[in-house]
PLY file of the C-alpha trace (Angstrom):
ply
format ascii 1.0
element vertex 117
property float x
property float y
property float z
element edge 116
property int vertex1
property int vertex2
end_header
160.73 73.92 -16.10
158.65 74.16 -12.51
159.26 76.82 -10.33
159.92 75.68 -6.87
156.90 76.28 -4.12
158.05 79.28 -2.01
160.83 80.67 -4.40
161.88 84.39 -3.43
164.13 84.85 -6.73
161.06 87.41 -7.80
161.84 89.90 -9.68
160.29 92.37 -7.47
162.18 91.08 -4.58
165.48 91.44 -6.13
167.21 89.05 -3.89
167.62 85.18 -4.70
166.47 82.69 -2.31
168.27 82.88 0.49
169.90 86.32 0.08
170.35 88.15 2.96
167.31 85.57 4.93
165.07 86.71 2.59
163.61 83.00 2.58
162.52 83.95 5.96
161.11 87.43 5.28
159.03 86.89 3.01
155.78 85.41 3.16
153.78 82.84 2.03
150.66 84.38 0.81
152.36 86.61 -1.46
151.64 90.09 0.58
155.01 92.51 1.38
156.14 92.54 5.14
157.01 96.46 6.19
160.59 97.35 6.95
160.31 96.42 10.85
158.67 93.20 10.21
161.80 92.25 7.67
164.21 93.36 10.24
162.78 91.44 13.12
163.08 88.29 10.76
166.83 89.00 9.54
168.08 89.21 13.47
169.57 86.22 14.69
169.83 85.62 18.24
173.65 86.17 18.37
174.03 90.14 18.89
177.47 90.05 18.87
178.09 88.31 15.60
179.03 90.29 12.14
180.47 94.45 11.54
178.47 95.35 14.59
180.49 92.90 17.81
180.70 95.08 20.57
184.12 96.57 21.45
186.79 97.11 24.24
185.85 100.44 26.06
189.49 101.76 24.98
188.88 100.23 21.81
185.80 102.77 21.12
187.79 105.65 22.59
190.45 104.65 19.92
188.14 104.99 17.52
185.99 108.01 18.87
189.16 110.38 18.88
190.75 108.98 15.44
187.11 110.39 13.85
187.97 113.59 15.98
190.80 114.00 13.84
189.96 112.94 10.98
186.86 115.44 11.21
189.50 118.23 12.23
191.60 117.51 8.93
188.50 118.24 6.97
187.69 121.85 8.74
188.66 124.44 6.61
190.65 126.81 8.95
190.64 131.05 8.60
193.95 132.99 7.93
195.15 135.27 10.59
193.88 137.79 8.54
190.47 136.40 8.41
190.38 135.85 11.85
191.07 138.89 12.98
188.34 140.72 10.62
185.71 138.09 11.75
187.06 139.27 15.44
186.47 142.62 15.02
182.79 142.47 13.65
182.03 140.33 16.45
183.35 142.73 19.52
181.98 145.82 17.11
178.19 143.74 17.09
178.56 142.68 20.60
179.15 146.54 21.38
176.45 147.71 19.10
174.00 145.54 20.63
175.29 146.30 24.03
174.71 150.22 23.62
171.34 149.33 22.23
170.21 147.38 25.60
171.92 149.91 27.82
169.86 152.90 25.52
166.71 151.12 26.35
167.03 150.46 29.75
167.76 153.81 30.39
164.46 154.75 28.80
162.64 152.54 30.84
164.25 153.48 33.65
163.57 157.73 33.42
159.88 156.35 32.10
159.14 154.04 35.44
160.19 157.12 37.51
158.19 159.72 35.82
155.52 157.23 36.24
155.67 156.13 39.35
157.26 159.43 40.44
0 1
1 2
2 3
3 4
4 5
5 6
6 7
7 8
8 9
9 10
10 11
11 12
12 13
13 14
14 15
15 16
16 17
17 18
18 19
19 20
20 21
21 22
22 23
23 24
24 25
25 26
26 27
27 28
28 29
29 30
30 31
31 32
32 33
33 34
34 35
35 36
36 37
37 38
38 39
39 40
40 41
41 42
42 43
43 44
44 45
45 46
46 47
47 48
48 49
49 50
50 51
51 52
52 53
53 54
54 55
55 56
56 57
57 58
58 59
59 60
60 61
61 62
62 63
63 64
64 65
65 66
66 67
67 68
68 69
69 70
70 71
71 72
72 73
73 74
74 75
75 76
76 77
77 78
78 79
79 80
80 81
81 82
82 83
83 84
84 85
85 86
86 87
87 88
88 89
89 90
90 91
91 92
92 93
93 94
94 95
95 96
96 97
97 98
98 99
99 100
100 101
101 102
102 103
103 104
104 105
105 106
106 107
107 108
108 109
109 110
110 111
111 112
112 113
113 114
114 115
115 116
């Protein structure tokens, strides 16, 4: 049997001629074409042709706000309970910290005066 001139059924290539335009990405003298060069040879010049045809504006908003809630389905929400323990170690850091700023500028306050008198 003779292989045809140009075949891309290789089976480093993994596609069969014609799969995917790999007749067109892939070159004559044998070498590999990187990633961008294979992608600039699958686009066709219709954009708005296959999974990616650009939709209505309220078509996308559809969409955005139906993967809002789909995302908010998936959140794993606290208890009352748990909510109001993770509350109260957030106002008792927040006042820690607080205490800890006013405590220091204090000090540098009384230290600038007996300083600078």
């Amino acid at each position: 049997m003779t292989e045809t001139t140009g075949s891309t059924a290789t089976p480093e290539s993994g596609n069969p001629e014609g799969a995917d335009g790999a007749a067109e990405a892939t070159p004559v003298d044998g070498e590999s074409l990187s990633r961008r060069d294979r992608k600039r040879a699958n686009r066709s010049g219709d954009k708005k042709s296959g999974k990616r045809a650009k939709k209505g504006v309220f078509a996308r908003m559809g969409l955005f706000y139906r993967q809002i809630i789909a995302e908010l389905r998936k959140v794993v929400w606290p208890s009352k309970g748990e909510l109001t323990n993770y509350t109260a170690v957030v106002v008792t850091f927040v006042v820690v910290v607080m205490a800890f700023v006013a405590g220091l500028d204090y000090g540098f306050s009384k230290l600038s005066l007996w300083i600078f008198g």
